[in-house]
PyMOL Python script that loads the backbone (N, CA, C, O; Angstrom):
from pymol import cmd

cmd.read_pdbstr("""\
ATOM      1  N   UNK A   1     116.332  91.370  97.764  1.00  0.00           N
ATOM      2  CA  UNK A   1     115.691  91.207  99.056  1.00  0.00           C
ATOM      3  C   UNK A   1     115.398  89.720  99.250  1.00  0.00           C
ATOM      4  O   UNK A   1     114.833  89.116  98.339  1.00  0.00           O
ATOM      5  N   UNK A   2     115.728  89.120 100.321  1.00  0.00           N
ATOM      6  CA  UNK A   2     115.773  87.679 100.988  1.00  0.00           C
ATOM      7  C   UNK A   2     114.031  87.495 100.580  1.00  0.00           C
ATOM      8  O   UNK A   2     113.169  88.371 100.654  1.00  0.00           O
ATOM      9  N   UNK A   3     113.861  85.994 100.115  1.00  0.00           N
ATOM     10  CA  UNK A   3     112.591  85.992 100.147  1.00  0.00           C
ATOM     11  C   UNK A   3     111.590  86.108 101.444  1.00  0.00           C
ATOM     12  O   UNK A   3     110.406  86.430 101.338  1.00  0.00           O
ATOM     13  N   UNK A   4     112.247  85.795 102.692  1.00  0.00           N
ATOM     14  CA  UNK A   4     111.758  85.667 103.742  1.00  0.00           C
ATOM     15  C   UNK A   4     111.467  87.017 104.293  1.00  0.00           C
ATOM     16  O   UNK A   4     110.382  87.116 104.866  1.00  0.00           O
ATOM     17  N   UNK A   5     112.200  88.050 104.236  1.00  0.00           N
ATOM     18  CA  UNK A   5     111.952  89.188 103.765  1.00  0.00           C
ATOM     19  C   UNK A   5     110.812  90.002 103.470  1.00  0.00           C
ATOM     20  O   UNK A   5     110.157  90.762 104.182  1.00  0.00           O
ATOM     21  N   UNK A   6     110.708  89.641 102.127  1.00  0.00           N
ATOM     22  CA  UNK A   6     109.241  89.929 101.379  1.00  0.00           C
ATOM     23  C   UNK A   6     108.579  89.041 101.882  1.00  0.00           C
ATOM     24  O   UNK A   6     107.522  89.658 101.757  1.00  0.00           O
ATOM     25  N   UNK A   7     108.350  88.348 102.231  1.00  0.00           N
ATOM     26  CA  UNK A   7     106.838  87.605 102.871  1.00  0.00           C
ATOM     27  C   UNK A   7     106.540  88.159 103.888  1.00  0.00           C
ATOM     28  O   UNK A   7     105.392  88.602 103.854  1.00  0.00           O
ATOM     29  N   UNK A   8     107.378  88.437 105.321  1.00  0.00           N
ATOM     30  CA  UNK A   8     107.359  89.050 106.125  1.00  0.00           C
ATOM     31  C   UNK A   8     106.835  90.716 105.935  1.00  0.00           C
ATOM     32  O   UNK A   8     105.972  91.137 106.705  1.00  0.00           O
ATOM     33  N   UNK A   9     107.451  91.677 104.796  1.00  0.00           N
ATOM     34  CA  UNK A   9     106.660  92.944 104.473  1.00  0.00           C
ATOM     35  C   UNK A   9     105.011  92.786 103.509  1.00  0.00           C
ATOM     36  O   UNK A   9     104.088  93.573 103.304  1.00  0.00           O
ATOM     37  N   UNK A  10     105.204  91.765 103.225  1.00  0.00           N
ATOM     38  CA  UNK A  10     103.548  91.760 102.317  1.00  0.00           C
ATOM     39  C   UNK A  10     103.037  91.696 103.419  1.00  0.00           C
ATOM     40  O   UNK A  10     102.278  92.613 103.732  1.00  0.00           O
ATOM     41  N   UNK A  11     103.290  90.562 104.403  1.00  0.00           N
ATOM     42  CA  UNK A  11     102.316  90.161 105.591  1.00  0.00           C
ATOM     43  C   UNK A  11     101.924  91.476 106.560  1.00  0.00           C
ATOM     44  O   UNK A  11     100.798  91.674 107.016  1.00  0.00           O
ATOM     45  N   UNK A  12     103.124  92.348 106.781  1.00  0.00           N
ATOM     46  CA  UNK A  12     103.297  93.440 107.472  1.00  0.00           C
ATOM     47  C   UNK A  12     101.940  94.735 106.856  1.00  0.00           C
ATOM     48  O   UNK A  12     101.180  95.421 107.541  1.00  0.00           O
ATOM     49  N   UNK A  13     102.081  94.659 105.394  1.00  0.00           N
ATOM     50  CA  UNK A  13     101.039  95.604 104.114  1.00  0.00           C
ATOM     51  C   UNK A  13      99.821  94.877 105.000  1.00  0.00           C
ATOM     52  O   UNK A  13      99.198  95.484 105.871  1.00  0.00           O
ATOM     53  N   UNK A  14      99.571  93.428 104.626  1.00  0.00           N
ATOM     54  CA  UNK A  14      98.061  92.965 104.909  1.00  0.00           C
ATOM     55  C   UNK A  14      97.722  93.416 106.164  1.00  0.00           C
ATOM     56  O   UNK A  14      96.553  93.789 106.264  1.00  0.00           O
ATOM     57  N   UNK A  15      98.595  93.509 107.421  1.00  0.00           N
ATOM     58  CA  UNK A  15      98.008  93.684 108.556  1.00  0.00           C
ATOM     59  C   UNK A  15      97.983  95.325 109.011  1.00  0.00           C
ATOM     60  O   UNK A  15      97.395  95.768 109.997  1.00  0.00           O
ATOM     61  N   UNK A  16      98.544  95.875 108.318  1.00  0.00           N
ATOM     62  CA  UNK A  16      98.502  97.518 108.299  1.00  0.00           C
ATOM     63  C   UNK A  16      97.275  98.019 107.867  1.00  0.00           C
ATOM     64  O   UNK A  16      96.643  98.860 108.507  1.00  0.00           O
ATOM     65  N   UNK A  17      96.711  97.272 106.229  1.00  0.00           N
ATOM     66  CA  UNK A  17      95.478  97.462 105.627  1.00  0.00           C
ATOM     67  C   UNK A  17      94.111  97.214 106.329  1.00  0.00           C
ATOM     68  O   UNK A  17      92.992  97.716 106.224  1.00  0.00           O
ATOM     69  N   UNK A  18      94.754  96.077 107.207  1.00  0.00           N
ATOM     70  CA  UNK A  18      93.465  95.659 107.838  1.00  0.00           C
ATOM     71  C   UNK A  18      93.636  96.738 108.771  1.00  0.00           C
ATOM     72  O   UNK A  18      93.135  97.750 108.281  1.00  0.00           O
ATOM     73  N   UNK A  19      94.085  96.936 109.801  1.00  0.00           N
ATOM     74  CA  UNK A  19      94.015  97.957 110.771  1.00  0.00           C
ATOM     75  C   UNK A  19      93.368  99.563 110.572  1.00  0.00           C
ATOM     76  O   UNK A  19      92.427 100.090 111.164  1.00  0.00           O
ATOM     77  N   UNK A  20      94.127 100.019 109.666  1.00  0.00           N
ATOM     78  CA  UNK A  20      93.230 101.394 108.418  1.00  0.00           C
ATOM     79  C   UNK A  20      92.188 100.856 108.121  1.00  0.00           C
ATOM     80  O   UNK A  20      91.387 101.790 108.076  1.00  0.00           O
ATOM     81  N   UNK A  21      91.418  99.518 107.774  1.00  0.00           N
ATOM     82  CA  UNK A  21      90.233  99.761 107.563  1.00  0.00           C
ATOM     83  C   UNK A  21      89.063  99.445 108.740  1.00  0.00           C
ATOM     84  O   UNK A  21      87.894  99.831 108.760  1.00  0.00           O
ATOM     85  N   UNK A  22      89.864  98.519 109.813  1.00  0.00           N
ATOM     86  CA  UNK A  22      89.122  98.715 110.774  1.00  0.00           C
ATOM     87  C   UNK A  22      88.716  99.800 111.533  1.00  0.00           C
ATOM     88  O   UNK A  22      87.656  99.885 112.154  1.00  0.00           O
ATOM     89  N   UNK A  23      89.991 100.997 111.429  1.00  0.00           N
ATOM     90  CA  UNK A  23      89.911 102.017 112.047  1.00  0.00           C
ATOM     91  C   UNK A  23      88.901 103.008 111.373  1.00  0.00           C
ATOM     92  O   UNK A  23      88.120 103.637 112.087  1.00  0.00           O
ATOM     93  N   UNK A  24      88.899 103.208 109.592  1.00  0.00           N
ATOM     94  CA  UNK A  24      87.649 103.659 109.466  1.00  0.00           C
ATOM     95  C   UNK A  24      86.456 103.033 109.654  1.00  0.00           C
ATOM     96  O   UNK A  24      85.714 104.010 109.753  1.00  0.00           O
ATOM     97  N   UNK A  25      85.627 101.890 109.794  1.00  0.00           N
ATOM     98  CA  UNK A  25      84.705 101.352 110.099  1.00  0.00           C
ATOM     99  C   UNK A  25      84.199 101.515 111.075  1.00  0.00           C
ATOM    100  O   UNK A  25      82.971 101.592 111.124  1.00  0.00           O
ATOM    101  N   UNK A  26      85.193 101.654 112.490  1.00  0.00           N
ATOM    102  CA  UNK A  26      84.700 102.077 113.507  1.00  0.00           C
ATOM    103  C   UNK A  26      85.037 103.914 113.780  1.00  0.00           C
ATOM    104  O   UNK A  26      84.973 104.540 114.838  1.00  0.00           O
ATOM    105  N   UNK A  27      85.208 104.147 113.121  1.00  0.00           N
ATOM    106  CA  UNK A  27      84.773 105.761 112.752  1.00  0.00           C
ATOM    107  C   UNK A  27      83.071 106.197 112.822  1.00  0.00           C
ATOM    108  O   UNK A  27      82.466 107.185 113.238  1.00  0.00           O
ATOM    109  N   UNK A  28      82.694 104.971 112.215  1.00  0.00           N
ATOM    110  CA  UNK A  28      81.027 105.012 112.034  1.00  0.00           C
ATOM    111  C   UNK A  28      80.445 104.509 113.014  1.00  0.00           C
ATOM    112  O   UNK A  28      79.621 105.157 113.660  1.00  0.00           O
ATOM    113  N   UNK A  29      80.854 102.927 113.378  1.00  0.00           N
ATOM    114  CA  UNK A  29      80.384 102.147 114.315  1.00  0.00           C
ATOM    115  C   UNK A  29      81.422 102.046 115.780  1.00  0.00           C
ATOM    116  O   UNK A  29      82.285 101.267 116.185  1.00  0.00           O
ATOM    117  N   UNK A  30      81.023 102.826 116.085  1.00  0.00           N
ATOM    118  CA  UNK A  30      82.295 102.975 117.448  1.00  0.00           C
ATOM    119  C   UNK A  30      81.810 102.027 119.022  1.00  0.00           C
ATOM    120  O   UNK A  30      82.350 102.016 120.128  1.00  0.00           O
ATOM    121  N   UNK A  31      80.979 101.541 118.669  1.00  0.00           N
ATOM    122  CA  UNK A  31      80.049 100.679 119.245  1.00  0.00           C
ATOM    123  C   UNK A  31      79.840  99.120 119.252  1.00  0.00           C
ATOM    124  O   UNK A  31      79.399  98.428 120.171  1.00  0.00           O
ATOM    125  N   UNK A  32      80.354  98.658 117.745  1.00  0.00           N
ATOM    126  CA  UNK A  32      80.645  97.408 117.790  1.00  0.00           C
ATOM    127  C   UNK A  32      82.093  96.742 118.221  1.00  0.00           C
ATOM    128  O   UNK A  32      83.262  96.946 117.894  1.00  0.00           O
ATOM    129  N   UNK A  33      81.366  95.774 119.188  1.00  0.00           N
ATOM    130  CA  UNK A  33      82.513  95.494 120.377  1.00  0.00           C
ATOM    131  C   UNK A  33      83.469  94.216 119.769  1.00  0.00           C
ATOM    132  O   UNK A  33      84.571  93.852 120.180  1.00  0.00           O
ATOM    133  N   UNK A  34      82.277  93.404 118.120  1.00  0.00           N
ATOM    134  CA  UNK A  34      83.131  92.329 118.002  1.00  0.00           C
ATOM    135  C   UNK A  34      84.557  93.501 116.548  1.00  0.00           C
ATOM    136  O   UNK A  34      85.565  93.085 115.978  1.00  0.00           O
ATOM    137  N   UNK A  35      84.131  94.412 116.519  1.00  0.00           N
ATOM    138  CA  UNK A  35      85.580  95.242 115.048  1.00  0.00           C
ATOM    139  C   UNK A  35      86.290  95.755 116.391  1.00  0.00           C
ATOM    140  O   UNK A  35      87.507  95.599 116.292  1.00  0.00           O
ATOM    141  N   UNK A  36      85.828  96.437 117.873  1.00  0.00           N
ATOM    142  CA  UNK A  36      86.527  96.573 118.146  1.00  0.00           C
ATOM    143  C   UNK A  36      87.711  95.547 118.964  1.00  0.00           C
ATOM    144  O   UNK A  36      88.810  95.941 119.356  1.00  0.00           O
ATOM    145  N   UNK A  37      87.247  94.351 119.081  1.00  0.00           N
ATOM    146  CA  UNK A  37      88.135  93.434 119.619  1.00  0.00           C
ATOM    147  C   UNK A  37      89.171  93.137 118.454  1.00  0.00           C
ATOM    148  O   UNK A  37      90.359  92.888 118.659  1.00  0.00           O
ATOM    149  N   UNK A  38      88.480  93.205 117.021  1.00  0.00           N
ATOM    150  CA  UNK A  38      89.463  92.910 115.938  1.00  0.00           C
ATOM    151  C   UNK A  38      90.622  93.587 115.845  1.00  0.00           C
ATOM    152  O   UNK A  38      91.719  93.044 115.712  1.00  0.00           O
ATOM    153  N   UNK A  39      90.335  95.355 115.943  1.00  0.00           N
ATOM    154  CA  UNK A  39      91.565  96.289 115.925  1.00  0.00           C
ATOM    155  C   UNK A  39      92.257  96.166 116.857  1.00  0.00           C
ATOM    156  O   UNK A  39      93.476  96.266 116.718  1.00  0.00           O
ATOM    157  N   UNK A  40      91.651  95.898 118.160  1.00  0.00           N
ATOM    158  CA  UNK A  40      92.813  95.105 119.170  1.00  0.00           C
ATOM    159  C   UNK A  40      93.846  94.102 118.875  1.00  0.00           C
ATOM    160  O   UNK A  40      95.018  94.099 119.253  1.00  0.00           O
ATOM    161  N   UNK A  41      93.251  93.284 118.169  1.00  0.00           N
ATOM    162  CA  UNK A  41      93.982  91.488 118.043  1.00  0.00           C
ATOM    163  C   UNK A  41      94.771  92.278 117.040  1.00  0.00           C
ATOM    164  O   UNK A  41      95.977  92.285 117.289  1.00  0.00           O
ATOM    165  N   UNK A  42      94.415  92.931 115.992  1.00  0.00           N
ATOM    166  CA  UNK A  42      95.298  93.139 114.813  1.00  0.00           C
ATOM    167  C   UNK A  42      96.535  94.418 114.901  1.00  0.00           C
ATOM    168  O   UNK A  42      97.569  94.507 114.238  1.00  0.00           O
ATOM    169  N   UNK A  43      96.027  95.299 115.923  1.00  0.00           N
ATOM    170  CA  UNK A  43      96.543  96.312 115.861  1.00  0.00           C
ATOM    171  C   UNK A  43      97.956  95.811 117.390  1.00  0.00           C
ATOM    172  O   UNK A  43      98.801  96.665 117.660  1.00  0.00           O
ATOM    173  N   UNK A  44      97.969  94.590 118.081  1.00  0.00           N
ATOM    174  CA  UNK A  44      98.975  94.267 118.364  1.00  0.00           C
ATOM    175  C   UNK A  44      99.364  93.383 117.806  1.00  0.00           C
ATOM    176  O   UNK A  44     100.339  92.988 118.444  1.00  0.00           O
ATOM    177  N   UNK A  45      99.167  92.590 116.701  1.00  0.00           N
ATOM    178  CA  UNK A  45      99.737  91.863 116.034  1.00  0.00           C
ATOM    179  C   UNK A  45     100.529  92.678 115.202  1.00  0.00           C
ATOM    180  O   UNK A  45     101.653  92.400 114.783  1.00  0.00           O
ATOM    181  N   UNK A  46      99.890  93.681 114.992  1.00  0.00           N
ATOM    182  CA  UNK A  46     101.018  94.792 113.865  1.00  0.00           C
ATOM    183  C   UNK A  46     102.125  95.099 114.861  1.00  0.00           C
ATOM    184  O   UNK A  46     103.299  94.759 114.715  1.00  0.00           O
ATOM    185  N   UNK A  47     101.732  95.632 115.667  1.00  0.00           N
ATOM    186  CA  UNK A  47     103.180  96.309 116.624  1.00  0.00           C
ATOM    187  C   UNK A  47     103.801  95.242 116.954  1.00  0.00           C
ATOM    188  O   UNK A  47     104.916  95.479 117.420  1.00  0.00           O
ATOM    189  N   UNK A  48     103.425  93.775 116.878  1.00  0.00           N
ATOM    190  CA  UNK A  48     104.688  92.569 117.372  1.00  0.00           C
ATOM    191  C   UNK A  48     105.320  92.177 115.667  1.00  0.00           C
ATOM    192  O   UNK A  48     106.536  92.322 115.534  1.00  0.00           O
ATOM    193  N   UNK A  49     104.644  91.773 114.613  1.00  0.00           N
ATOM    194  CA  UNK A  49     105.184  91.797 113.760  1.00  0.00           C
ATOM    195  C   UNK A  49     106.298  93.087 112.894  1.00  0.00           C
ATOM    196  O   UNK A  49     106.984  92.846 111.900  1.00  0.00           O
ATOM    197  N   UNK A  50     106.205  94.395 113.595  1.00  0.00           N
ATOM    198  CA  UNK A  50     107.222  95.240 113.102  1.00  0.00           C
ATOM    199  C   UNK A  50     107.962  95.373 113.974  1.00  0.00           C
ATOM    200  O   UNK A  50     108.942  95.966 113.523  1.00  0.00           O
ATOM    201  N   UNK A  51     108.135  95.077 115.435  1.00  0.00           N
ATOM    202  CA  UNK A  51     108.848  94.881 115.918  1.00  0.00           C
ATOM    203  C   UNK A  51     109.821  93.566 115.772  1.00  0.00           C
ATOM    204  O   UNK A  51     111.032  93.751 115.650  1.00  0.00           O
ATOM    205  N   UNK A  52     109.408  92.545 115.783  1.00  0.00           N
ATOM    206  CA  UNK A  52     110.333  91.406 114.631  1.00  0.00           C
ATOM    207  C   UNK A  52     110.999  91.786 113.621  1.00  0.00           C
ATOM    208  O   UNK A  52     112.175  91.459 113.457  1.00  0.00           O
ATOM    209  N   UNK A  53     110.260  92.615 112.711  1.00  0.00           N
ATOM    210  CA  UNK A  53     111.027  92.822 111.216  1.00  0.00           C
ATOM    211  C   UNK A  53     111.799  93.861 111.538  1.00  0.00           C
ATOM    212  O   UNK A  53     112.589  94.090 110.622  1.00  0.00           O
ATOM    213  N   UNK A  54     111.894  94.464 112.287  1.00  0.00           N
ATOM    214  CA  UNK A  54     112.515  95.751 112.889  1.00  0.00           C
ATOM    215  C   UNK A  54     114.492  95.189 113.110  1.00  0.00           C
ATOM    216  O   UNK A  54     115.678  95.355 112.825  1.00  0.00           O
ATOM    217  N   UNK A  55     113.256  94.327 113.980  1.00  0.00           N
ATOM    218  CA  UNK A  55     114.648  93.179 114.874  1.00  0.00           C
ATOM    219  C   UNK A  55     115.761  92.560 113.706  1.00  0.00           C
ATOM    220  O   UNK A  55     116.979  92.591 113.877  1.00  0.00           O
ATOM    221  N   UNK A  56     115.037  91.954 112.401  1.00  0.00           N
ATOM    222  CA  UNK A  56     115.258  91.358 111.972  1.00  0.00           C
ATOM    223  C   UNK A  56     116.062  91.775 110.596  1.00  0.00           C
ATOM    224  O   UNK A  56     116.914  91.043 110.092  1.00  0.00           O
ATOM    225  N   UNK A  57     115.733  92.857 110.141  1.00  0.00           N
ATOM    226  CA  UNK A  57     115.974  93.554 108.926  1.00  0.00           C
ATOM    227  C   UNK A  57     116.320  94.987 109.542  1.00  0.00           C
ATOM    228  O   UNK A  57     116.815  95.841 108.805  1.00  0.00           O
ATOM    229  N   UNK A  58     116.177  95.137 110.286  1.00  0.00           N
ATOM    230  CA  UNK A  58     116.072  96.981 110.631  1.00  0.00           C
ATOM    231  C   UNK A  58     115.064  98.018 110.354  1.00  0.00           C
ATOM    232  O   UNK A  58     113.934  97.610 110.087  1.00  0.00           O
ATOM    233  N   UNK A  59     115.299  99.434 110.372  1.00  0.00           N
ATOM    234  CA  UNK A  59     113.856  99.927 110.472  1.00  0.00           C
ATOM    235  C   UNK A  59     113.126  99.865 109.218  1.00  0.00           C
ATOM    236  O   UNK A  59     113.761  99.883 108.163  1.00  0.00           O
ATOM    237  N   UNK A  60     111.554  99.776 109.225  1.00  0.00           N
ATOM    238  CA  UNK A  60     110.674  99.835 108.666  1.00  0.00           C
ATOM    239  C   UNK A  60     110.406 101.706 107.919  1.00  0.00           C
ATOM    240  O   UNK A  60     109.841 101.937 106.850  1.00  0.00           O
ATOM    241  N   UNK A  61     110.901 102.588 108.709  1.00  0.00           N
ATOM    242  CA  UNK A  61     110.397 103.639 107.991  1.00  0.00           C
ATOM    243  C   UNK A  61     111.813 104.848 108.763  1.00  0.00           C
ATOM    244  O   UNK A  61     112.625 104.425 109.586  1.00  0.00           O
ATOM    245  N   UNK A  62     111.805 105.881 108.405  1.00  0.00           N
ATOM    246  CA  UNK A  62     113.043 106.712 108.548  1.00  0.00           C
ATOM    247  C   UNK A  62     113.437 106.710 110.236  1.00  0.00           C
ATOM    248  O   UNK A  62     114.571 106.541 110.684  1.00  0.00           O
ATOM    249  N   UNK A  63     112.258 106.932 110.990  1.00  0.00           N
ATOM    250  CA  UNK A  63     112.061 106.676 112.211  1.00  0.00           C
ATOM    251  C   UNK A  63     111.137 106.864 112.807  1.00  0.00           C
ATOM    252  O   UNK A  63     110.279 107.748 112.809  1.00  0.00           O
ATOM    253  N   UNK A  64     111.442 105.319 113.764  1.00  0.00           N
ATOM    254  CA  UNK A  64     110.710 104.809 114.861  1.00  0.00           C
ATOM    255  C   UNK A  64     110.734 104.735 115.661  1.00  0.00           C
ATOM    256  O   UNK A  64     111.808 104.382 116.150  1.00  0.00           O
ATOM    257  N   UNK A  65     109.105 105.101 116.924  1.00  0.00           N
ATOM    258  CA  UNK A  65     109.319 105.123 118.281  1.00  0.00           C
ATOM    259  C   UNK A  65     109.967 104.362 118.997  1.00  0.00           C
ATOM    260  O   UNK A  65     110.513 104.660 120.060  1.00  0.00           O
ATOM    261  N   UNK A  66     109.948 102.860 118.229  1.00  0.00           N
ATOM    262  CA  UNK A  66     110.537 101.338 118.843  1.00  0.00           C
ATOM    263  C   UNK A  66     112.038 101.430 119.423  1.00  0.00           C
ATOM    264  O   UNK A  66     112.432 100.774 120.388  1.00  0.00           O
ATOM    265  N   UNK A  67     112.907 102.455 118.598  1.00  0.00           N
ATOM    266  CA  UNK A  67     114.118 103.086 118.472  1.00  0.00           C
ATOM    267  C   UNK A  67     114.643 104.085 119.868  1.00  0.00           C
ATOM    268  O   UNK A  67     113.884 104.751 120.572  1.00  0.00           O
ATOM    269  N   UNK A  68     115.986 103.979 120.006  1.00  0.00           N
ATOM    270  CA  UNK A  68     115.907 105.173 121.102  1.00  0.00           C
ATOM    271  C   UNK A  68     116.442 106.087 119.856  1.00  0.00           C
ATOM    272  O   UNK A  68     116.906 105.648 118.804  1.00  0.00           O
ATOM    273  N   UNK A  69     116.275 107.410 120.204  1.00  0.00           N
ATOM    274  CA  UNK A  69     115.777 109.119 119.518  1.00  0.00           C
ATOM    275  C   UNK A  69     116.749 109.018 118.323  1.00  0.00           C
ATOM    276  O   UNK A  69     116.382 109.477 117.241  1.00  0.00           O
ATOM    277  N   UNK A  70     117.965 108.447 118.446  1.00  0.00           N
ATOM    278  CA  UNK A  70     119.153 108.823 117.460  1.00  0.00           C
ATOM    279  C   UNK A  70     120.046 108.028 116.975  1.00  0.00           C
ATOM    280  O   UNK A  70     121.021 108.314 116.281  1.00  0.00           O
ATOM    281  N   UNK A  71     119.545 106.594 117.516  1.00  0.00           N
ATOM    282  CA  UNK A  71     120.442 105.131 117.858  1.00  0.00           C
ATOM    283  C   UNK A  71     120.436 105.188 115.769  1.00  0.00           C
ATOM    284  O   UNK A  71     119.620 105.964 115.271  1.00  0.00           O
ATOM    285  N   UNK A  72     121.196 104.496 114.962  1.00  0.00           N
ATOM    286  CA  UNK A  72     120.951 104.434 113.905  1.00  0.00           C
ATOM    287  C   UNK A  72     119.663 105.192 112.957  1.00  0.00           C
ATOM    288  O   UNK A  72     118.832 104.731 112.174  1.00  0.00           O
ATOM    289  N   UNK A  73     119.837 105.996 113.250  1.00  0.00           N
ATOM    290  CA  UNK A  73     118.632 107.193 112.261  1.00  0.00           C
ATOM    291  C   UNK A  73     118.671 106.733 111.044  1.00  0.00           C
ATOM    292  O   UNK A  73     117.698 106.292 110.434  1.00  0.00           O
ATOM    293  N   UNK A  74     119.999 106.827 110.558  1.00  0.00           N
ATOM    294  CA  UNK A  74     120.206 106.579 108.826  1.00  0.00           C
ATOM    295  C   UNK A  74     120.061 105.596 108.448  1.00  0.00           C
ATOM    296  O   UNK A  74     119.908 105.518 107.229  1.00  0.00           O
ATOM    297  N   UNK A  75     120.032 104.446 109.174  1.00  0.00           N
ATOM    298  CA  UNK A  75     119.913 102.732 108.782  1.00  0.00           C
ATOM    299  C   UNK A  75     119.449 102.760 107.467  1.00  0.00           C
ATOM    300  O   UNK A  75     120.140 102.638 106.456  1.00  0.00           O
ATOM    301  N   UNK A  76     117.820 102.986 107.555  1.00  0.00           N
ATOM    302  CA  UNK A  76     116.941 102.842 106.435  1.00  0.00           C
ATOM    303  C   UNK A  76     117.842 103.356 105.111  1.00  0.00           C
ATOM    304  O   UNK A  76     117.630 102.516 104.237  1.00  0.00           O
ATOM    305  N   UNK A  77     118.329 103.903 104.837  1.00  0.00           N
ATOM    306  CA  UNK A  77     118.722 104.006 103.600  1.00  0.00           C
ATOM    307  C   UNK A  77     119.527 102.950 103.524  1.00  0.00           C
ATOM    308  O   UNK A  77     119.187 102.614 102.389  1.00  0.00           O
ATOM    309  N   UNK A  78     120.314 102.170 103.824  1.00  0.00           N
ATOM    310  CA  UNK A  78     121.018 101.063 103.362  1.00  0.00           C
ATOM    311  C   UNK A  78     120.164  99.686 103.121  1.00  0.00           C
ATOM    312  O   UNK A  78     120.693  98.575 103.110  1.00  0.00           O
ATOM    313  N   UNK A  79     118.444  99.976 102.887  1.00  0.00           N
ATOM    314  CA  UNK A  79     117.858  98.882 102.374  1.00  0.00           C
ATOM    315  C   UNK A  79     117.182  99.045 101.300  1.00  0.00           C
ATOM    316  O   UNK A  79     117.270 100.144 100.752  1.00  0.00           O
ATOM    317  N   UNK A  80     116.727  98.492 100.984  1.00  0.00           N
ATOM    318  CA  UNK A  80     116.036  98.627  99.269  1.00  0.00           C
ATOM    319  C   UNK A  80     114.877  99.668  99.770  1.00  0.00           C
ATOM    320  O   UNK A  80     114.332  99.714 100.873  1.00  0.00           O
ATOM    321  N   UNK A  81     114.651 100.563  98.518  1.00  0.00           N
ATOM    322  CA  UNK A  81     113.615 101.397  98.307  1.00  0.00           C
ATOM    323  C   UNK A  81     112.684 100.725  97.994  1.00  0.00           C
ATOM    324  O   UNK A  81     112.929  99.713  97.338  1.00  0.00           O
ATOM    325  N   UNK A  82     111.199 101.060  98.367  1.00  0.00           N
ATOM    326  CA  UNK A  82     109.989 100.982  97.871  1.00  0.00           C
ATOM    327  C   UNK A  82     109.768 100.177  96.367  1.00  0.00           C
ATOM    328  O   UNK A  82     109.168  99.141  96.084  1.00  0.00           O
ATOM    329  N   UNK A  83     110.310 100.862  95.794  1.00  0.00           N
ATOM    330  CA  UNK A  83     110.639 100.939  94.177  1.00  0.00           C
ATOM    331  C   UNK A  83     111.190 100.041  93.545  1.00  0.00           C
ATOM    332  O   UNK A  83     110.975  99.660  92.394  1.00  0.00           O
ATOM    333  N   UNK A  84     112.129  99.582  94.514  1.00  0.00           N
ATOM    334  CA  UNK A  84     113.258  97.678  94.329  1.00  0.00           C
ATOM    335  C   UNK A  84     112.948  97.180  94.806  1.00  0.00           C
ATOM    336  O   UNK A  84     113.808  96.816  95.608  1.00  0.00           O
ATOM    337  N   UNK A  85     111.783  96.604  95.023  1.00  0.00           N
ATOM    338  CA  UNK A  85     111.735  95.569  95.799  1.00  0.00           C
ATOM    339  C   UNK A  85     110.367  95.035  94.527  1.00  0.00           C
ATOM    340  O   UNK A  85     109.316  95.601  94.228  1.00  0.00           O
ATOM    341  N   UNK A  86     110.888  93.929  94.102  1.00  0.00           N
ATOM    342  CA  UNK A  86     109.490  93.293  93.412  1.00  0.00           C
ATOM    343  C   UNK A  86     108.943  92.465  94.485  1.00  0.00           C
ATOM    344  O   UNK A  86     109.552  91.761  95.291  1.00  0.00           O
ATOM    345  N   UNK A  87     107.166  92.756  94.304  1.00  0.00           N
ATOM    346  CA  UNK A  87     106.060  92.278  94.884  1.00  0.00           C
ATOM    347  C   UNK A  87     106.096  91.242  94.395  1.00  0.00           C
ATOM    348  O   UNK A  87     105.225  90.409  94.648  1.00  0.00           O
TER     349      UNK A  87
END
""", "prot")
cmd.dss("prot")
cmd.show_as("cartoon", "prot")
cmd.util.cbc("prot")
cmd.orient("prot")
């Protein structure tokens, strides 16, 4: 895997993590307006950054809405598994 690649999917992990944990936080606090501006900023920064890597590498997971219904379904298997790819 291109190093540019993996920087681009770690970065993709960090901003996914953040989003799951903003989303439980405001599970509790559904009220604070400065986490919810955060899951905003972050939660379209996620959908523009997988849409890039999408662009760029192809799909991120078996399938995606980003996709029309049937356009390359199988892609994903012609990239490294989970499993090959050193962190």
């Amino acid at each position: 895997m291109p190093q540019e690649q993996l920087e681009m999917l770690k970065e993709l992990m960090a901003i996914q993590f953040t989003v799951h944990e903003l989303v439980l936080y405001l599970d509790t606090h559904p009220d604070d307006e400065e986490a919810l501006e955060l899951y905003d900023e972050y939660a379209m920064e996620l959908q523009e950054l997988m849409q890039e890597y999408q662009e760029e590498y192809g799909p991120i997971v078996a399938r995606h809405p980003l996709r029309e219904p049937m356009e390359d379904y199988w892609e994903y298997i012609q990239t490294a598994w989970p499993w090959q790819i050193e962190y």
